[in-house]
N, C-alpha and C positions, 0 to 999 in steps of 0.2 A: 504493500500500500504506500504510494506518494505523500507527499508530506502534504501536499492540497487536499489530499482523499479523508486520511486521519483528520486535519483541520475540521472537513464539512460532518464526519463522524461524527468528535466532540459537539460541533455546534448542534447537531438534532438531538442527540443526545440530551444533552442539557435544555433543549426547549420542550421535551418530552411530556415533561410533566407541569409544564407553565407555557402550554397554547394559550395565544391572547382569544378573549372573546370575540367574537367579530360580528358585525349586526347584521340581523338575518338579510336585509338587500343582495351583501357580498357571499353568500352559500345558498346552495340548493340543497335539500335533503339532510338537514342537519340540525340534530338534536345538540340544544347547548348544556356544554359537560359541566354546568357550577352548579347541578344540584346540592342543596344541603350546606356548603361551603358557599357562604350569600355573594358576597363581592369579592370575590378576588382579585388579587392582586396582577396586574397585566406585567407582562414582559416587553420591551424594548428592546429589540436587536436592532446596531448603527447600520449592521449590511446584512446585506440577503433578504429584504423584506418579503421584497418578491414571492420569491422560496418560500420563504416560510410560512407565509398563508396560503399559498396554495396547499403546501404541506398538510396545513392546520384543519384546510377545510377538508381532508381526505379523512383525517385523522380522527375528528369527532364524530364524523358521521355516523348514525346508528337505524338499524331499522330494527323493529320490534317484531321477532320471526313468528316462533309457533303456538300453541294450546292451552286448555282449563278445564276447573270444574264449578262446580255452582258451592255458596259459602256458607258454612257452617261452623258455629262457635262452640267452642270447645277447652273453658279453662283449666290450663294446666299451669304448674308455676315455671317449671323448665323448658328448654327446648333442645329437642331431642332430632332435628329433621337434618337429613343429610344432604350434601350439597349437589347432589345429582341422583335427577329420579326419572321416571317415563315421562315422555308426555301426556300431559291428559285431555280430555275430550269433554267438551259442557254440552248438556242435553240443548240450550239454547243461546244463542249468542246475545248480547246483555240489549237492551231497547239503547234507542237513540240517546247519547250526554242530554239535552235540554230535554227530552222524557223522564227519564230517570233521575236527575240530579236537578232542577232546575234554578234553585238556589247558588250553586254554588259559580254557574256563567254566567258573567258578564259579556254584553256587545258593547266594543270600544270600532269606531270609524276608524279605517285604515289610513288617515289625512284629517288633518289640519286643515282648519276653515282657509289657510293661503294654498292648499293647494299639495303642501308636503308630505311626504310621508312619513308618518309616525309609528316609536315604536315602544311597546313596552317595556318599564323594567322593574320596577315595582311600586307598593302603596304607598303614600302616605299616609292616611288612614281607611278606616274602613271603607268608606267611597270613594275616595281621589287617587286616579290612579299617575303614576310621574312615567314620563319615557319622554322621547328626544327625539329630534328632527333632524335631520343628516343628510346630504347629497351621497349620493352612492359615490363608494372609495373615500376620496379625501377632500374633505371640507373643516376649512380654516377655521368656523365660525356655529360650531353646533349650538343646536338651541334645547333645553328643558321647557317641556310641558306638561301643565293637569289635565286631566279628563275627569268631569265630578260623573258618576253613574248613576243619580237621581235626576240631575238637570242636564245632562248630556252635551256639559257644554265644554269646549275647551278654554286654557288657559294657558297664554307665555309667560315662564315665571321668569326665564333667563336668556340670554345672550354668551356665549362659551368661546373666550378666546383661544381656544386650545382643539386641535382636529380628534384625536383618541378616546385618552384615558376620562375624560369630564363622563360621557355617555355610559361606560362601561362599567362604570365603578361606583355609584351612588349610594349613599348611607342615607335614611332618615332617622329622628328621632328627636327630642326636646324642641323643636320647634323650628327646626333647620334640617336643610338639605345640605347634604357634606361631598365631596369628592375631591381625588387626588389629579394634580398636574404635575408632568414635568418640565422642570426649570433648569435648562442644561443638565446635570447630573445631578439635582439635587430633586425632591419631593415636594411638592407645594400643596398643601390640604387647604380647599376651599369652601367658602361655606356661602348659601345664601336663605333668610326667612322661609319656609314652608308655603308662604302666601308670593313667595317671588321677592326681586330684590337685586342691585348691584352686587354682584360676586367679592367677597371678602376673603384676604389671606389669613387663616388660623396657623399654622406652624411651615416653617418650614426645617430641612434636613436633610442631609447627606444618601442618596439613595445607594443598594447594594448594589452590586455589580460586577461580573466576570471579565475579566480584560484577556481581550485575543487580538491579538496585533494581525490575524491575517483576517477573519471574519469579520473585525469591528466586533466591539467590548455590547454587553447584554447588560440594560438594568433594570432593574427588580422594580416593581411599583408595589404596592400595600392595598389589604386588606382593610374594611373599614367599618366601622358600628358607632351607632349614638348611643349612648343613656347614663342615666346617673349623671346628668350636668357634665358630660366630658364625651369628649371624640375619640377612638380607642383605632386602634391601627397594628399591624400585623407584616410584618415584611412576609413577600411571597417568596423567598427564596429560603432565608435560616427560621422566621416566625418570631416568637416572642412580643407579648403584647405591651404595647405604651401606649398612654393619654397623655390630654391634655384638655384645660376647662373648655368647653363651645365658647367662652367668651375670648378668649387665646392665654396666651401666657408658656410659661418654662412647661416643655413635656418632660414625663420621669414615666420607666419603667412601673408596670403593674406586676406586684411580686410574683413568685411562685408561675411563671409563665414563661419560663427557656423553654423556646421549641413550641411553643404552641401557637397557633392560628386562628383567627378569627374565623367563626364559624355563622351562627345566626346571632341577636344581641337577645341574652345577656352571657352567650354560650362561647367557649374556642375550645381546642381540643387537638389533637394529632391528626393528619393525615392518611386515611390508608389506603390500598392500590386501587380499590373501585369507583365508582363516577362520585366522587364526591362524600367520600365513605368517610368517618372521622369518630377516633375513640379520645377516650381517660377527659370526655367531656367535664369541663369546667365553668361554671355559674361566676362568672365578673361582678356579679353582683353582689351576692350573698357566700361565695367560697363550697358553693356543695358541688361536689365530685359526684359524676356518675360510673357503675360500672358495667363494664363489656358483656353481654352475652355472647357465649361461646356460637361459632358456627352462623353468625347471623349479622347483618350493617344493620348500623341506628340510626335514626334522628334520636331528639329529647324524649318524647315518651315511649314512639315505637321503632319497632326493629322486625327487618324482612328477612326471610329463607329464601329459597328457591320455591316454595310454594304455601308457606305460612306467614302471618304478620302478627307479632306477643308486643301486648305491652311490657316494655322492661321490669314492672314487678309482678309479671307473671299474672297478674289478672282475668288476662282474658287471650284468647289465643283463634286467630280468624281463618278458616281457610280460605287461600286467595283463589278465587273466579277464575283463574288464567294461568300462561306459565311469565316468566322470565321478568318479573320485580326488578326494573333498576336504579328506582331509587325511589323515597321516601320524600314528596313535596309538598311545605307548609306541614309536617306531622301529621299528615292527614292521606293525601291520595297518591295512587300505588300506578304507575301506567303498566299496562299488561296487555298480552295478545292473547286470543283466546281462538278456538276451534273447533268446531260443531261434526255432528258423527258424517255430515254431508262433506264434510272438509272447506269449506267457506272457512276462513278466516279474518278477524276483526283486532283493531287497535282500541283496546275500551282503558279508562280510568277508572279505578277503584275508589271510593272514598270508604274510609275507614270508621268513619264518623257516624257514616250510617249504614255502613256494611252492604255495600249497594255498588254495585257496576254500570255507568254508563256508553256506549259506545262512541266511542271516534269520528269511524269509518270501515268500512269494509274494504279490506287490502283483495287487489287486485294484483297478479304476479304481470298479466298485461300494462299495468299502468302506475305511473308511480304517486308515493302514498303524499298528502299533504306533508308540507314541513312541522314538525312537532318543536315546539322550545320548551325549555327544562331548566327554569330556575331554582333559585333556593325556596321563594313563598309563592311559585305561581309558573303553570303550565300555558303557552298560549300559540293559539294556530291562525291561517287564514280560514274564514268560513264564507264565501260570496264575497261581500265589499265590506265586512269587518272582520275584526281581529275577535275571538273568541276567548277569552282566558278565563281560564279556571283557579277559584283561589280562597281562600277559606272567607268569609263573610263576615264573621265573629271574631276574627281578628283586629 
């Protein structure tokens, strides 16, 4: 191997596990991989851009393949299921999402009253929902926007000097919208009112980074959470969590937190190799530790099999409608594919909440499946001329 070959090696290598997000405009067929882990932190590579998103959009892509069965509760305190089992077959494939669940979708318009097109990223609160306005590729001047879901009206909160990382990376909480910019090589956290607002610097800081003299050097952006009167942050490369107050002032490490990542708020916790999978969860707020089930990925209260979902104190124990769980959204819904004895097969979401399976759509091997997104609080697809997202209510 040439010494360019090893070079471009190392470089994928190390962006393996830190693909930037990219907005659904720029991918076809691609599920976004930050389930469970809310914002993460993006990567900046100086060269190869190119590459590497093309890379990235091969990379996440997932389609949700085969079978199930119909769901029945069954409390046990343990979990006892193995990580590979038959396929199984459901006597009926689950009725249409807005039949079955109809609470829990919302219709968001695909565009802005100018015309743009909008995209989700998550709440602010129960009704308003925030996402961004972006020209497809690169645009110097992205914009934040609300969507109220009682009055269906839109809102510009912002104006974003920055093309990336502002869209990608949003935190709410205490009464502000937070994101991270880069400032040459350093990190710039910004904030603006919840109600919209001139963008304000809260901290700035030194960002990580890999230096590769033939690729151009890699830097880390941050992970990010509001609460408890402070902006909390999480490097995507080593982790370890630091604040600082929302009004600004000197950041200091949050003890007890080498190594760990920001995950949902008031949660961070370790990384593990599945879409968005993270153990030895830790409560920022109050210090309570959670632990691991054996053989199974968490959120906060539930944890999935290969075809169960237990709440972690064993309370209750669901069998899931479908096969192939990959990950656990808002603590709540499961997406799954399911298979009927006729062999039809369907991309249905699970909610947990109410033990109920809605469908998707009906996968066709002729045609391909809508694009699905997979965030940390919220599932969202195209449905006609709106955006369809699914997302807990009561939150």
């Amino acid at each position: 191997m040439n010494d360019v070959e090893e070079a471009l090696r190392r470089t994928f290598a190390r962006a393996e596990a830190r693909i930037p997000a990219t907005p659904p405009d720029l991918l076809r067929q691609v599920t976004e991989g930050r389930t469970r882990r809310g914002r993460r932190g993006l990567v900046l590579a100086t060269a190869m851009a190119t590459c590497l998103v093309i890379w990235a959009a091969t990379a996440v892509t997932w389609r949700a393949p085969h079978p199930s069965p119909a769901v029945t509760a069954k409390p046990t305190p343990r979990i006892h299921e193995p990580r590979i089992h038959e396929p199984r077959i459901v006597k009926e494939i689950a009725p249409p999402l807005e039949q079955a669940l109809p609470s829990v979708v919302a219709k968001v318009p695909l565009k802005v009253p100018n015309g743009k097109a909008f995209t989700p990223k998550l709440f602010i609160d129960a009704r308003t929902l925030l996402g961004y306005v972006a020209k497809k590729g690169y645009d110097p001047a992205p914009e934040l926007w609300a969507y109220h879901l009682e009055s269906q009206t839109f809102r510009r909160l912002a104006v974003i000097g920055y093309p990336i990382a502002p869209v990608d990376s949003p935190a709410v909480g205490e009464g502000v919208i937070v994101w991270f910019e880069y400032a040459g090589r350093d990190i710039r956290i910004m904030a603006i009112p919840a109600t919209g607002g001139a963008p304000r610097t809260v901290v700035s800081f030194p960002a990580e980074l890999d230096v590769d003299k033939v690729n151009g050097d890699t830097i880390y952006g941050v992970d990010l959470a509001v609460g408890d009167g402070r902006i909390f942050w999480s490097s995507a490369k080593s982790g370890g969590v630091n604040q600082v107050p929302v009004t600004g002032g000197e950041p200091s490490p949050v003890p007890g937190t080498k190594g760990l990542h920001l995950f949902s708020w008031p949660w961070a916790g370790r990384p593990l190799d599945g879409p968005g999978a993270m153990a030895n969860l830790l409560n920022l707020s109050t210090g309570e530790r959670l632990d691991d089930p054996a053989q199974a990925e968490c959120n906060v209260t539930w944890c999935v099999t290969d075809s169960q979902a237990i709440r972690r104190d064993g309370g209750q124990v669901l069998d899931l409608p479908g096969d192939n769980p990959r990950s656990i959204v808002a603590d709540r819904f499961v997406p799954l594919s399911q298979t009927d004895k006729q062999g039809r097969k369907a991309s249905v979401i699970y909610d947990l909440a109410a033990a109920r399976a809605g469908r998707l759509w009906m996968q066709n091997d002729r045609k391909a499946s809508t694009t699905l997104y997979v965030s940390t609080e919220m599932i969202y697809f195209k449905r006609g001329d709106k955006w369809a997202v699914i997302h807990d209510p009561d939150r």
